[in-house]
PDBQT receptor file of N, H, CA, C and O in Angstrom, charges set to zero:
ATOM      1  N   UNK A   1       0.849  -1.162   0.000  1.00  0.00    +0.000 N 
ATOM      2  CA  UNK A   1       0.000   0.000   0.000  1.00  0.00    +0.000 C 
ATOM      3  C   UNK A   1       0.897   1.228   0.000  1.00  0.00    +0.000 C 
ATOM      4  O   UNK A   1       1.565   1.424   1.015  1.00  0.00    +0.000 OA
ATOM      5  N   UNK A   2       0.981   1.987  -0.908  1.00  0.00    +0.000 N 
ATOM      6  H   UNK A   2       0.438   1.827  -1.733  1.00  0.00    +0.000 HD
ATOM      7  CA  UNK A   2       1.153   3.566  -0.948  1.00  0.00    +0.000 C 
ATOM      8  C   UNK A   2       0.606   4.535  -0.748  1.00  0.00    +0.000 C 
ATOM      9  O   UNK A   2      -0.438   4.784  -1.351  1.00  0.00    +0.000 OA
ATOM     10  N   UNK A   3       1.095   5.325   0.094  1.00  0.00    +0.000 N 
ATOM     11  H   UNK A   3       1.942   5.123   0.584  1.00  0.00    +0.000 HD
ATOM     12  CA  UNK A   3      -0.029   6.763  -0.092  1.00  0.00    +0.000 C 
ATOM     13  C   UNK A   3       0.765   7.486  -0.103  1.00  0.00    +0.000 C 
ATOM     14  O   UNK A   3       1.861   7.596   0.446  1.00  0.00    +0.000 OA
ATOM     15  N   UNK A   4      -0.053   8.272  -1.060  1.00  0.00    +0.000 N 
ATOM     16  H   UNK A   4      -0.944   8.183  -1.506  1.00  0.00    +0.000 HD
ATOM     17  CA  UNK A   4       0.468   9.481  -1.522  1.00  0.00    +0.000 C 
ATOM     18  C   UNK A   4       0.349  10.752  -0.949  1.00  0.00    +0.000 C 
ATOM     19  O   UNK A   4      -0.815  10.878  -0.569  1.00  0.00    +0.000 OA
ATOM     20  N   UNK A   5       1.008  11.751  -0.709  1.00  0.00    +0.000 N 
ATOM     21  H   UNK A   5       1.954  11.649  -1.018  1.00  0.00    +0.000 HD
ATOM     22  CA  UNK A   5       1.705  13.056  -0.360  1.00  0.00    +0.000 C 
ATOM     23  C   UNK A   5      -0.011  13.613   0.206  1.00  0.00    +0.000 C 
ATOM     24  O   UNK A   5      -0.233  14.074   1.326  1.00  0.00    +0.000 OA
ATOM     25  N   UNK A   6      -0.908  13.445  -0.731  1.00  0.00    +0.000 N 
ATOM     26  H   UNK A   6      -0.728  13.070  -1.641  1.00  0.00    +0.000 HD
ATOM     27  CA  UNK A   6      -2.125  14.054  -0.336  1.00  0.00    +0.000 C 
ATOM     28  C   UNK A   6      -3.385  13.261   0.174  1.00  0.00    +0.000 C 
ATOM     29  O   UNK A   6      -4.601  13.441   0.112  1.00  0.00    +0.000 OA
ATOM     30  N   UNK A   7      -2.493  12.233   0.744  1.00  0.00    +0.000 N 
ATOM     31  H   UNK A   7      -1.505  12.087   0.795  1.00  0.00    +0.000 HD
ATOM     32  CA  UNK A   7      -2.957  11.174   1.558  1.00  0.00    +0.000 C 
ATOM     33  C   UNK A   7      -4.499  10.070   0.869  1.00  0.00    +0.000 C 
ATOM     34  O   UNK A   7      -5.536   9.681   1.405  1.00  0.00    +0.000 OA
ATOM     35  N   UNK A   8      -3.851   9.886  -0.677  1.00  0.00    +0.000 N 
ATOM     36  H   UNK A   8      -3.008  10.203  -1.113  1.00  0.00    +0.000 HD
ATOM     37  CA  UNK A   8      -4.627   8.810  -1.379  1.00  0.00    +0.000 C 
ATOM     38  C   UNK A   8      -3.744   7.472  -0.861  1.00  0.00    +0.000 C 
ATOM     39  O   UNK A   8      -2.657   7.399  -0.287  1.00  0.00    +0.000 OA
ATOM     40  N   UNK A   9      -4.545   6.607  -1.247  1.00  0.00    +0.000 N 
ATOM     41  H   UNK A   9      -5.427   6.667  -1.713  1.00  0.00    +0.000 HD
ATOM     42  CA  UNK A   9      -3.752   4.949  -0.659  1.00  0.00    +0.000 C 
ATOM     43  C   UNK A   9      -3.861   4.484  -2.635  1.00  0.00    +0.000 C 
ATOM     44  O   UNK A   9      -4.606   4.815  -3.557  1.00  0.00    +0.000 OA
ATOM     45  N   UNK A  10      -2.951   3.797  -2.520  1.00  0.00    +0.000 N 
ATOM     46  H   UNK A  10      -2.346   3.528  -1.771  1.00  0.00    +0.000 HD
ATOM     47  CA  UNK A  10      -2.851   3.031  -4.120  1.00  0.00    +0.000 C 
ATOM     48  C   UNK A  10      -1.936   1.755  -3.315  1.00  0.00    +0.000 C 
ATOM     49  O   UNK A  10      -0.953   1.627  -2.586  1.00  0.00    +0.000 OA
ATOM     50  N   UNK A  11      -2.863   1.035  -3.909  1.00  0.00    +0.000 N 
ATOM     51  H   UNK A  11      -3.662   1.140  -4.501  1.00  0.00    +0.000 HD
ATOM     52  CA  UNK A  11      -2.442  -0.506  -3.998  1.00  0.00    +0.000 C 
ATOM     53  C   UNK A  11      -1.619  -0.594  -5.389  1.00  0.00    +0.000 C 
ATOM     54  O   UNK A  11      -2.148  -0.834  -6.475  1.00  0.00    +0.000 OA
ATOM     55  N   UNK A  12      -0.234  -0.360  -5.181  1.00  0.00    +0.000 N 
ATOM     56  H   UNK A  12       0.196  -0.165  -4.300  1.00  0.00    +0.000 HD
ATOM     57  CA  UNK A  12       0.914  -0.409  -6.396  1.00  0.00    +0.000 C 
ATOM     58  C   UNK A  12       0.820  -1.859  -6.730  1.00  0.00    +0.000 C 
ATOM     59  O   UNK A  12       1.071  -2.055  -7.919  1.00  0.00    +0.000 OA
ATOM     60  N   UNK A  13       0.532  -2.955  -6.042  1.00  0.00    +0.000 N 
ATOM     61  H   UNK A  13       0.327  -2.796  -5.076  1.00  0.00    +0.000 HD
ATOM     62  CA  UNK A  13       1.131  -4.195  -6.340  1.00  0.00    +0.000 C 
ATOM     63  C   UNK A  13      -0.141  -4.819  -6.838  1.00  0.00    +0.000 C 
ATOM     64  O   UNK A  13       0.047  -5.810  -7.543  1.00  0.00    +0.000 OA
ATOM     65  N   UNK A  14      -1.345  -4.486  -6.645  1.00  0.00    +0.000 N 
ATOM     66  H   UNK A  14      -1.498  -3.681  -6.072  1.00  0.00    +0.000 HD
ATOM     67  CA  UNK A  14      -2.684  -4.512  -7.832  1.00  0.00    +0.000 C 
ATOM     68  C   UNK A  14      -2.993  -4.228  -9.197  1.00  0.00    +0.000 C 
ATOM     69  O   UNK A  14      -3.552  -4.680 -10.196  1.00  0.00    +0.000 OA
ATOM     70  N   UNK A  15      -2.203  -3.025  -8.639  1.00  0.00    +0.000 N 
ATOM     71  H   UNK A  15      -1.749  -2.658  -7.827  1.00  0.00    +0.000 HD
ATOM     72  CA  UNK A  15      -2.047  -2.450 -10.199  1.00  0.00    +0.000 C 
ATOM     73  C   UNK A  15      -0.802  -3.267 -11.409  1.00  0.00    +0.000 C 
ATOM     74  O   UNK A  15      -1.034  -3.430 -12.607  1.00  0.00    +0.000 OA
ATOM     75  N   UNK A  16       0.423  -3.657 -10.727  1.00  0.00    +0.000 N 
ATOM     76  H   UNK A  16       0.611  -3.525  -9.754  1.00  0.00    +0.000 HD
ATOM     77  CA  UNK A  16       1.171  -3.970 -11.804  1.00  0.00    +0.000 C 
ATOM     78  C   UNK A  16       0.843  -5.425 -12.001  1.00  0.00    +0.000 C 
ATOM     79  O   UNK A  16       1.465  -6.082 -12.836  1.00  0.00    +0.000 OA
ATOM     80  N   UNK A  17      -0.390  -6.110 -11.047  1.00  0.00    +0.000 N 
ATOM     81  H   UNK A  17      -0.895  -5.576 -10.368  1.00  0.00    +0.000 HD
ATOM     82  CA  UNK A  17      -0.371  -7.395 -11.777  1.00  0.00    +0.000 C 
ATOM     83  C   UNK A  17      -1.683  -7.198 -12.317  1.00  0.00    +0.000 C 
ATOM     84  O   UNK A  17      -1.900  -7.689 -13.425  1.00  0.00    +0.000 OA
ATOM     85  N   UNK A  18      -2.150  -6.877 -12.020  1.00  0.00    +0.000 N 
ATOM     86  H   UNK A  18      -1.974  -6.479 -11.120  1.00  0.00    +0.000 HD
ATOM     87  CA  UNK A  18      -3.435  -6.301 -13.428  1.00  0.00    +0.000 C 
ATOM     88  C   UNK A  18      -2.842  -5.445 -14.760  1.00  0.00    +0.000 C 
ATOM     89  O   UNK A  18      -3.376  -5.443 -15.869  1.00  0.00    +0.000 OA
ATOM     90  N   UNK A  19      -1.902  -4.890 -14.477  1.00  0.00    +0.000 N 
ATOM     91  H   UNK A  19      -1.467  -4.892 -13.576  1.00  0.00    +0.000 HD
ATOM     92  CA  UNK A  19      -1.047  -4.546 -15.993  1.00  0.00    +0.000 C 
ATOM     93  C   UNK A  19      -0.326  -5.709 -16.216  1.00  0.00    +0.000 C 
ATOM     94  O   UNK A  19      -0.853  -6.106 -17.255  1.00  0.00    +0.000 OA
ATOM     95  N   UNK A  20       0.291  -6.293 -16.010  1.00  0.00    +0.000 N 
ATOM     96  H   UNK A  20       0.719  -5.971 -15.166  1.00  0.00    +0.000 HD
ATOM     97  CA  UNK A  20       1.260  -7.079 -16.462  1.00  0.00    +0.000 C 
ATOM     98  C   UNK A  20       0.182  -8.503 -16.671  1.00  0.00    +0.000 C 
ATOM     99  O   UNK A  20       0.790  -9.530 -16.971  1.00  0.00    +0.000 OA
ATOM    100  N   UNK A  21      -0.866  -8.591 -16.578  1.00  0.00    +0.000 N 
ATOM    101  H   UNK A  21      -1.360  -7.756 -16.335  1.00  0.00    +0.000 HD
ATOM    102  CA  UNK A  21      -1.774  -9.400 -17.174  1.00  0.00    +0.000 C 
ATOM    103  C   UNK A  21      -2.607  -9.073 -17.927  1.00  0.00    +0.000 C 
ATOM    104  O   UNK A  21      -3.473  -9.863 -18.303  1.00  0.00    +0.000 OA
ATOM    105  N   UNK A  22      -2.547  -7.895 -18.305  1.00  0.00    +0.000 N 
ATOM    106  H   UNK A  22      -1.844  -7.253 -18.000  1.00  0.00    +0.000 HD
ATOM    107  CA  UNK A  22      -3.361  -6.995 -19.388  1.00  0.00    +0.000 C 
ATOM    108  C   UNK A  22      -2.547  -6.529 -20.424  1.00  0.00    +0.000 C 
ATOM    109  O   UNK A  22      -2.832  -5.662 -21.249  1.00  0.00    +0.000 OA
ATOM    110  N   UNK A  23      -1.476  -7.192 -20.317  1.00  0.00    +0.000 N 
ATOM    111  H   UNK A  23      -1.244  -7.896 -19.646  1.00  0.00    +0.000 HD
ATOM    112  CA  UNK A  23      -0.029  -6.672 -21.006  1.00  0.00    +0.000 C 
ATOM    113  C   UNK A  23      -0.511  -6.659 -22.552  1.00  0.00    +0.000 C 
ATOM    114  O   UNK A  23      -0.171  -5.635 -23.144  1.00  0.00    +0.000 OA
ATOM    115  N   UNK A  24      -1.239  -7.605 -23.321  1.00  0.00    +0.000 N 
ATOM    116  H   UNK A  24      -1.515  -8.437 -22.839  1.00  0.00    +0.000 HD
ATOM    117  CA  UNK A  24      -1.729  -7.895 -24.665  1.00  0.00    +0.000 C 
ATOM    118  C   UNK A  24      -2.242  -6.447 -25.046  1.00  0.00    +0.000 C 
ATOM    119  O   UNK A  24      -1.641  -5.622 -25.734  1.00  0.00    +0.000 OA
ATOM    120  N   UNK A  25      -3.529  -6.312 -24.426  1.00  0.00    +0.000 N 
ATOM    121  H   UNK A  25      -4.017  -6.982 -23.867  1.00  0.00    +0.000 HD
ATOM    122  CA  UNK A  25      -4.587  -4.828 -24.398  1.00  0.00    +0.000 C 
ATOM    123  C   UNK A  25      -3.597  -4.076 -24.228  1.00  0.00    +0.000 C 
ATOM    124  O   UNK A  25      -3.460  -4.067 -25.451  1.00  0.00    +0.000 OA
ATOM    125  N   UNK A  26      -2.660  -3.347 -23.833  1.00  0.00    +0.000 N 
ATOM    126  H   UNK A  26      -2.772  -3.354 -22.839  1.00  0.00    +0.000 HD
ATOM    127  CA  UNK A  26      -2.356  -2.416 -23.487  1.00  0.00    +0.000 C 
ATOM    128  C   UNK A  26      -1.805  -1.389 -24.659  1.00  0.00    +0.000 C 
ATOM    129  O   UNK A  26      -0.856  -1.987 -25.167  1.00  0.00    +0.000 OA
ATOM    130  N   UNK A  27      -1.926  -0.453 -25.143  1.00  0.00    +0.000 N 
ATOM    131  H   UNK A  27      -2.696   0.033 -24.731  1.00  0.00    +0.000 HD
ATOM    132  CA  UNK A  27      -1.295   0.318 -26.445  1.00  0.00    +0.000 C 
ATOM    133  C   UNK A  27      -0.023   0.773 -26.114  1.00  0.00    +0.000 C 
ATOM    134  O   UNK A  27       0.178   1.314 -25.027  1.00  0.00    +0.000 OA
ATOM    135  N   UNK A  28       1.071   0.572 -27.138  1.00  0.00    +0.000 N 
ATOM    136  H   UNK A  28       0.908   0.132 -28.021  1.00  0.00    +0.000 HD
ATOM    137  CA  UNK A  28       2.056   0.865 -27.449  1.00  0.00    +0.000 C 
ATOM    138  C   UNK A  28       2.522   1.950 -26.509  1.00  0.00    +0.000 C 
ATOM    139  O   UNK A  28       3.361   1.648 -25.660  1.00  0.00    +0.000 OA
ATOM    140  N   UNK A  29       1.905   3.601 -26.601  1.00  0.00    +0.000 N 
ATOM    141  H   UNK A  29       1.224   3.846 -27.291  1.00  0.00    +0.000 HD
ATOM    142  CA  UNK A  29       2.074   4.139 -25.825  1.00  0.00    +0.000 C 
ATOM    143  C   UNK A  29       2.667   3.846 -23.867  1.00  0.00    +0.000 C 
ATOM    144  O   UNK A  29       3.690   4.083 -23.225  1.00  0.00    +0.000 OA
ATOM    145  N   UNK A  30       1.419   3.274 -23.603  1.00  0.00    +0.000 N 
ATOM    146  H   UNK A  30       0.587   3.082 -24.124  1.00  0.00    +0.000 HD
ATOM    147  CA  UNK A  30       1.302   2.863 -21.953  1.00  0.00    +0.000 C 
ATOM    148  C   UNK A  30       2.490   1.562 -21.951  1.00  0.00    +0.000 C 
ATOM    149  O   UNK A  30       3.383   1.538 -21.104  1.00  0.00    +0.000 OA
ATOM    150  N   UNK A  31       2.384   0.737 -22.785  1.00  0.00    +0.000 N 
ATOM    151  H   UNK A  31       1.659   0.756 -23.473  1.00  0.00    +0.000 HD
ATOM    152  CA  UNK A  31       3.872   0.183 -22.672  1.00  0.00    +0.000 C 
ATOM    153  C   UNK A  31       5.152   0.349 -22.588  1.00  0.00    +0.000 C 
ATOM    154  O   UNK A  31       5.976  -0.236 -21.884  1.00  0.00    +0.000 OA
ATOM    155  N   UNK A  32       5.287   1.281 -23.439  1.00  0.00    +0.000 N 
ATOM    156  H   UNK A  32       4.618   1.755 -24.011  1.00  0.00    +0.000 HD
ATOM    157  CA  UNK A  32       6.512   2.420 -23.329  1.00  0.00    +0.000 C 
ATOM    158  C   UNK A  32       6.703   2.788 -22.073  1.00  0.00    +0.000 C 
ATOM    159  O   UNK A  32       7.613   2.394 -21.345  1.00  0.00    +0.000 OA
ATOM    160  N   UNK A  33       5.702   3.680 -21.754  1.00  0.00    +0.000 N 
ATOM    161  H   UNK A  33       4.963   4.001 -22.346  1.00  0.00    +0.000 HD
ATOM    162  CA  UNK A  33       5.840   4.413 -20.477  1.00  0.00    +0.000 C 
ATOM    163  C   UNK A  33       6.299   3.570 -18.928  1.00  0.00    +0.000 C 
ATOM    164  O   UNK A  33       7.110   3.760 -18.022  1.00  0.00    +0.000 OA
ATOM    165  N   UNK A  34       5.292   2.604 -19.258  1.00  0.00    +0.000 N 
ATOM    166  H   UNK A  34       4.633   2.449 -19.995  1.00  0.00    +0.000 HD
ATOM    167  CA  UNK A  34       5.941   1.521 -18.058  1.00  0.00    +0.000 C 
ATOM    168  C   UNK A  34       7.498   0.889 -18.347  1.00  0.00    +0.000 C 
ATOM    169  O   UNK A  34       8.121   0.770 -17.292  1.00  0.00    +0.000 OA
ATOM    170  N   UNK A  35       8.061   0.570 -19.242  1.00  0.00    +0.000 N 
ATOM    171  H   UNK A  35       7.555   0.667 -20.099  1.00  0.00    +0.000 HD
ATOM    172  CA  UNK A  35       8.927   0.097 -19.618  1.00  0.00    +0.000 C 
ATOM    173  C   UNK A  35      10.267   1.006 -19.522  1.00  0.00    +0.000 C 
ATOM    174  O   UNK A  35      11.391   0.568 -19.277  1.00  0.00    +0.000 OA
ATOM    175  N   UNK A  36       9.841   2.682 -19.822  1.00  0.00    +0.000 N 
ATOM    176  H   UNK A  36       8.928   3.038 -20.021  1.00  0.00    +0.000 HD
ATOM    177  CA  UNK A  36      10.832   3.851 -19.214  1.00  0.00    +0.000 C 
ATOM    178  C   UNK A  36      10.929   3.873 -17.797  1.00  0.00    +0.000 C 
ATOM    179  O   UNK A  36      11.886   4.484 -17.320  1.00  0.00    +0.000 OA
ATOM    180  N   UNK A  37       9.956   3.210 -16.880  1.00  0.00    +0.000 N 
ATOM    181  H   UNK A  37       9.178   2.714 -17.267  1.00  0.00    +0.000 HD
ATOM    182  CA  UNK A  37       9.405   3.518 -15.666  1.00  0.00    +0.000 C 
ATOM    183  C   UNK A  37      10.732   1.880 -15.045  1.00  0.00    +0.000 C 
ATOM    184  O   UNK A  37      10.880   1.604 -13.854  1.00  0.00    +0.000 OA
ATOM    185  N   UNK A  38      11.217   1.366 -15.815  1.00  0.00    +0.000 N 
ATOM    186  H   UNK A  38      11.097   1.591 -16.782  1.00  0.00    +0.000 HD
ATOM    187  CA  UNK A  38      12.030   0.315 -15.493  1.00  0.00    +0.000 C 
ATOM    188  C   UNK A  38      11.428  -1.140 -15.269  1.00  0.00    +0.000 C 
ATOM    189  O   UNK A  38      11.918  -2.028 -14.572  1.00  0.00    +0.000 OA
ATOM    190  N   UNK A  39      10.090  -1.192 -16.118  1.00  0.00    +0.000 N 
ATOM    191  H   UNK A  39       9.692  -0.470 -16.684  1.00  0.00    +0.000 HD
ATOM    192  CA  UNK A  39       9.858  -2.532 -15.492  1.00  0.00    +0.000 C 
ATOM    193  C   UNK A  39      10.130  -3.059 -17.569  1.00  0.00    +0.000 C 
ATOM    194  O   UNK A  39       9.795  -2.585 -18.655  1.00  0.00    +0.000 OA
ATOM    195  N   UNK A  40      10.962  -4.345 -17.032  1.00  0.00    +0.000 N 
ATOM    196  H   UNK A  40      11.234  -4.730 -16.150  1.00  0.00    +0.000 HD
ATOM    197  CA  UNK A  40      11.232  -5.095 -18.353  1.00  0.00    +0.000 C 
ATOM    198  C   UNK A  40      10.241  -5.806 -19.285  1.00  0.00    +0.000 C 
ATOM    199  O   UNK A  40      10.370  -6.208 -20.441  1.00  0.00    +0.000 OA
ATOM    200  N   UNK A  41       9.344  -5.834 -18.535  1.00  0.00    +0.000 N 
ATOM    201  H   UNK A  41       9.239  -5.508 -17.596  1.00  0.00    +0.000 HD
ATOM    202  CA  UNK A  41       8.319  -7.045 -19.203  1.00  0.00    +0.000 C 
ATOM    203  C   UNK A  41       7.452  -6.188 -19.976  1.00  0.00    +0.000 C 
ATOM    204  O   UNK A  41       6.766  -6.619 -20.902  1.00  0.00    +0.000 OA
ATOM    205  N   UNK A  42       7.474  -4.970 -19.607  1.00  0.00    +0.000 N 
ATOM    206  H   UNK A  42       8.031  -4.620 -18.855  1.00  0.00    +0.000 HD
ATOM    207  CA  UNK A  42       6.830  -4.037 -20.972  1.00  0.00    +0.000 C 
ATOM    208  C   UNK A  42       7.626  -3.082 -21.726  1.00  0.00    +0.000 C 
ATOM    209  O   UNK A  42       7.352  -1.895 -21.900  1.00  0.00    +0.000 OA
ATOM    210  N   UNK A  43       8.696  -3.753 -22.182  1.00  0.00    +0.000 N 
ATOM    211  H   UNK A  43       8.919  -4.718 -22.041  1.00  0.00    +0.000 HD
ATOM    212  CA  UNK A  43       9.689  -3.788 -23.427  1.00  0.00    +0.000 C 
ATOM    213  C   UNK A  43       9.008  -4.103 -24.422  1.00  0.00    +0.000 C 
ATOM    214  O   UNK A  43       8.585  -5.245 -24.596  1.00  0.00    +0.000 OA
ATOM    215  N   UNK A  44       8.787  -3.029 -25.298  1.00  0.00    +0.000 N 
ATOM    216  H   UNK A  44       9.131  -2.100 -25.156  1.00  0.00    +0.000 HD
ATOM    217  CA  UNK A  44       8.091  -3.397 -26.761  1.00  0.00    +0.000 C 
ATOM    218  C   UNK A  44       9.031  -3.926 -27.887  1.00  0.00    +0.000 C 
ATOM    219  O   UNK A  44       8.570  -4.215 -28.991  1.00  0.00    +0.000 OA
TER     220      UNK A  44
């Protein structure tokens, strides 16, 4: 769980396995971005 500066909560580790299982759907763009963001598996 994360929260953020203005005291939202984000479940980070929900989110990247719902991306990284949505990896197909995802557009070129948002792949990129995660993939600058350092995660390998969304290397286009």
């Amino acid at each position: 769980m994360e929260v953020l500066p203005d005291g939202t909560e984000i479940r980070l580790g929900v989110f990247l396995s719902n991306s990284k299982s949505r990896r197909a759907k995802l557009s070129a763009d948002k792949l990129q971005a995660l993939a600058d963001l350092g995660l390998d598996w969304a290397a286009v």
